[in-house]
PLY file of the C-alpha trace (Angstrom):
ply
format ascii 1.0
element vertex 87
property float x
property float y
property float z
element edge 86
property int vertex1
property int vertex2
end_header
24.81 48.41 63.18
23.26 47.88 59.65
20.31 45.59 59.57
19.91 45.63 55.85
22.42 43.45 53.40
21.98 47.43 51.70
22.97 49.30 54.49
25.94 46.71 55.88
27.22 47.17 51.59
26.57 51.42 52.41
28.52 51.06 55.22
31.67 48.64 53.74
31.66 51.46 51.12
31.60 54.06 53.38
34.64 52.93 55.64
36.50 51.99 52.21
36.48 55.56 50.78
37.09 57.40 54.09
40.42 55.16 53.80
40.82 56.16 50.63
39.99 60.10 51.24
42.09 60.27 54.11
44.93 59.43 52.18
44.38 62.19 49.82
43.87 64.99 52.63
47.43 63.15 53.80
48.59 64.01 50.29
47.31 67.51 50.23
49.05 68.47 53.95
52.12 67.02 52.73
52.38 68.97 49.31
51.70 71.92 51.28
54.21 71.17 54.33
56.72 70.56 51.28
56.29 73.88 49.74
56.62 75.58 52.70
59.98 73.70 53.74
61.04 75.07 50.04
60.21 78.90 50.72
62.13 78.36 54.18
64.77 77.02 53.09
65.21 80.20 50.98
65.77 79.05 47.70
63.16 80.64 45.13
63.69 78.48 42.11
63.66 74.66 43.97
60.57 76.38 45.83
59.09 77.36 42.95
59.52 73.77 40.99
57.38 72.25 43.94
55.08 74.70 44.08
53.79 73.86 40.74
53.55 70.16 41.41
52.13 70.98 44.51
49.23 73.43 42.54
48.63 70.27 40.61
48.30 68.16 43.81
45.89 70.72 45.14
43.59 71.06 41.82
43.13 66.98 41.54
41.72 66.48 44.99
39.90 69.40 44.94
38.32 68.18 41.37
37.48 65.19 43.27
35.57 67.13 46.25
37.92 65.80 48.75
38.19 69.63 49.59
36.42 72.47 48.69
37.23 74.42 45.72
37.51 77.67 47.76
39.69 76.28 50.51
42.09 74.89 47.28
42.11 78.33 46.02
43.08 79.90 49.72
46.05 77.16 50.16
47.12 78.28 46.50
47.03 81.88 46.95
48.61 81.77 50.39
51.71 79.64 48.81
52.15 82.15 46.01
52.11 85.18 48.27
55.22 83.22 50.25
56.76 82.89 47.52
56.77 86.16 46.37
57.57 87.90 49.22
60.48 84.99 48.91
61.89 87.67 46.16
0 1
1 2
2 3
3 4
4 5
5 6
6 7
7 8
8 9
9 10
10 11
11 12
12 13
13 14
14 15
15 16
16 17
17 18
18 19
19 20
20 21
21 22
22 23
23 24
24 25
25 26
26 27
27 28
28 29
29 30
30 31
31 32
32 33
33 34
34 35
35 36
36 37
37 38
38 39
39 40
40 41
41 42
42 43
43 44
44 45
45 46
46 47
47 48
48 49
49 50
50 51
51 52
52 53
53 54
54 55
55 56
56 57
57 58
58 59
59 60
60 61
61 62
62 63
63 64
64 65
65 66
66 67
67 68
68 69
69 70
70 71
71 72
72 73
73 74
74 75
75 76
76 77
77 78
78 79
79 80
80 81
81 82
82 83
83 84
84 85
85 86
């Protein structure tokens, strides 16, 4: 435990924004689980309407170092290549 008034503040914060960045990974799995349903479900242009939201989803909380940027770009490019072999 935190002996410091410091260190119990460090550690209110701490538990605060894991709340809060937990919800955003949430956010992330579920734009990608929602693209994927799209692509196999079949239809290209409903697929392709949430895949740009979902590129959107995936840019913000990778701007805010939730993820890394690489591991945005790999969920990106793996979504695209489904949906183009959709075609």
């Amino acid at each position: 435990m935190a002996n410091t008034a410091q260190a119990r503040k460090r550690a209110r914060q701490a538990v605060k924004q894991n709340l809060h960045n937990s919800s955003q990974r949430s956010e992330l799995r579920t734009a990608i689980k929602a693209v994927r349903k799209a692509i196999d479900g079949g239809d290209k242009a409903a697929a392709a309407a949430i895949f740009k939201t979902s590129i959107s989803t995936i840019d913000s909380i990778a701007d805010k170092k939730i993820i890394h940027k690489n591991k945005a770009a790999r969920h990106k490019s793996r979504l695209a290549a489904a949906l183009k072999a959709l075609a």
